[in-house]
N, C-alpha and C positions, 0 to 999 in steps of 0.2 A: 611778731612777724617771723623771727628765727629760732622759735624754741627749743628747736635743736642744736644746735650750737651750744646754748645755756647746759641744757641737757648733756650734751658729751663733755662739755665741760665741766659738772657737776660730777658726772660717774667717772669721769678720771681723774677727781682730788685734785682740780686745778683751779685757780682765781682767775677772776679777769685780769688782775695784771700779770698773771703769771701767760697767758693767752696775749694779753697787749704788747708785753717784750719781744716773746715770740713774733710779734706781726710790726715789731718797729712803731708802735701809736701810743697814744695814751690810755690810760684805765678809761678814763670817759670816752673816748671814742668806743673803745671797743664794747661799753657799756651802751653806747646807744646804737651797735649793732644789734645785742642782741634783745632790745626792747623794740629793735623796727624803726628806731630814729632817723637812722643814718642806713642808705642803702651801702651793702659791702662789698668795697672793690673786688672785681674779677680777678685781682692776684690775689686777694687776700683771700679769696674762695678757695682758690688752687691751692696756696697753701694748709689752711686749715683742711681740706679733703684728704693731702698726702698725710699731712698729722694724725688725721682722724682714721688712715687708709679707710676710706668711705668715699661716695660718690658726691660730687657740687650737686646732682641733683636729691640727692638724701640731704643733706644742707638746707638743700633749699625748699624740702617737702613736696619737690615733684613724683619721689618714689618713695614706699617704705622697705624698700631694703637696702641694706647700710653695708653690703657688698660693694670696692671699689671695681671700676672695669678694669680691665686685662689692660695690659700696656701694650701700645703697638708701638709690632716692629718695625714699622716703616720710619725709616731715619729721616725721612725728609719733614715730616710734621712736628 
């Protein structure tokens, strides 16, 4: 269900638990992220897109392009 994730994790020489420390979980948790076991929390999306600077919706296979969006300036959001 998230092959992407697998995927930017594989092209950037990373393990799952090198990804699980990073996100505070276990290997197996973050392993049955990226088999579609386990749906992945909304922060752990956020973070993984800032890591990946990519979009949650490249993540999540709503787009294929792997462009993060602009960051807005509005300080209140």
């Amino acid at each position: 269900m998230y092959p992407r994730i697998r995927n930017l994790r594989e092209d950037n020489d990373l393990t799952q638990e090198d990804l699980a420390k990073f996100l505070n979980i276990s290997q197996t948790t973050y392993s049955r992220y990226e088999s579609g076991a386990l749906d992945i929390p909304s922060q752990s999306l956020i973070k993984l897109a800032k890591y990946y600077s990519t979009s949650i919706d490249y993540l999540l296979g709503l787009t294929n392009s792997d462009k993060t969006y602009p960051k807005n300036s509005n300080k209140d959001n």
